[in-house]
C-alpha positions as CSV (number, residue, x, y, z in Angstrom):
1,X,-84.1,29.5,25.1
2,X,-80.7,29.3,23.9
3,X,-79.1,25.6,22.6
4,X,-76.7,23.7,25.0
5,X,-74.4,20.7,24.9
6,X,-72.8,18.6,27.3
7,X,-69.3,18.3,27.2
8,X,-67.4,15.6,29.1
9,X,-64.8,16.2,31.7
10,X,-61.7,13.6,30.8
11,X,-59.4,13.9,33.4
12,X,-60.6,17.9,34.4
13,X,-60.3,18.9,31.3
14,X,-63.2,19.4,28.5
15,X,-62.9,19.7,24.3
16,X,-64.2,23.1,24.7
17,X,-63.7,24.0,21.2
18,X,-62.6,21.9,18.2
19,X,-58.8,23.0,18.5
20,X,-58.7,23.7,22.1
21,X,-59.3,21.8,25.4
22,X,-59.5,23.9,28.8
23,X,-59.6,23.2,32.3
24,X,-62.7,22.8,34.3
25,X,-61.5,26.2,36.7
26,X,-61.7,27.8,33.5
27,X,-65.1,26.9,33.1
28,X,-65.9,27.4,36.5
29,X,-65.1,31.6,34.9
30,X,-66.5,31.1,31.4
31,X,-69.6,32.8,30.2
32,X,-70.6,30.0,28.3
33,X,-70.9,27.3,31.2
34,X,-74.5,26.9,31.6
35,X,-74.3,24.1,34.4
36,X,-72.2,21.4,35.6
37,X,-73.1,17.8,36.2
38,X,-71.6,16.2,39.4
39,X,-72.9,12.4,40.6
40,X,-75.5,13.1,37.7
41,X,-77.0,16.2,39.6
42,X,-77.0,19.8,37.0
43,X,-76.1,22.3,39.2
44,X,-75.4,25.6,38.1
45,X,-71.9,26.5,36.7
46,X,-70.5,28.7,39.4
47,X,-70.0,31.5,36.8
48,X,-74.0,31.5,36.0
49,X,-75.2,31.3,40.2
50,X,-72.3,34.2,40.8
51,X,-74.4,37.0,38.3
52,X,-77.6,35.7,39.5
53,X,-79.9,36.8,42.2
54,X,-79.7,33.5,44.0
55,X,-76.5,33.0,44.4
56,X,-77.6,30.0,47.2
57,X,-75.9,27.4,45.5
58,X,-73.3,24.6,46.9
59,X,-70.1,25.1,46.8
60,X,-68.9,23.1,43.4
61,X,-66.0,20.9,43.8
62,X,-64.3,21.5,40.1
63,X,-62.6,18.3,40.8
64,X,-65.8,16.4,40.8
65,X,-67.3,17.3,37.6
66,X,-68.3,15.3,35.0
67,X,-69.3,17.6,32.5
68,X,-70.0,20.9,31.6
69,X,-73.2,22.1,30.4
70,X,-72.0,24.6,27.2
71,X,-73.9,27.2,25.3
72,X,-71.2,28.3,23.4
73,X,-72.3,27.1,19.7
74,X,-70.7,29.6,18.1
75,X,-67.7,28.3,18.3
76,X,-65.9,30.8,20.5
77,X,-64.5,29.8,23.6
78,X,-63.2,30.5,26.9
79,X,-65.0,34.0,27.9
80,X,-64.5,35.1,31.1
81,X,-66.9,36.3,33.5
82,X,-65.1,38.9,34.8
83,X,-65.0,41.0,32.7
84,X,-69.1,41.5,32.5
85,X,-69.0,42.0,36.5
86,X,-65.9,44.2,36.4
């Protein structure tokens, strides 16, 4: 099981790398975002439910989030999903 940590969502926005903050719709794209919390409920990052076989999952209101569940520990970033479905 891979390591995770929780980043938290100031103002939409998360310190997704040590020189670089993104956007929680970027997240909502990333590879890395594990899960988001929302009224301190994980749900899963709408990244993660769209490549899985369940994809019953509600519909996430970015806006809402107050943090993202990361496994990006190697330091890299903003990863886009779309490019593994493509």
């Amino acid at each position: 099981m891979s390591e995770e940590r929780y980043l938290p969502v100031v103002r939409g926005r998360v310190q997704c790398t040590p020189e670089g903050v993104a956007s929680t719709d970027r997240c909502r794209l990333c590879v890395h975002s594990a899960r988001v919390v929302v009224k301190g409920r994980e749900l899963p990052s709408p990244a993660r439910a769209y490549c899985s076989r369940c994809r019953d999952i509600p519909n996430v209101d970015m806006a809402k989030v107050e943090a993202i569940v990361c496994d990006d520990l190697s330091g890299e970033g903003f990863r886009s999903i779309t490019n593994i479905i493509s």
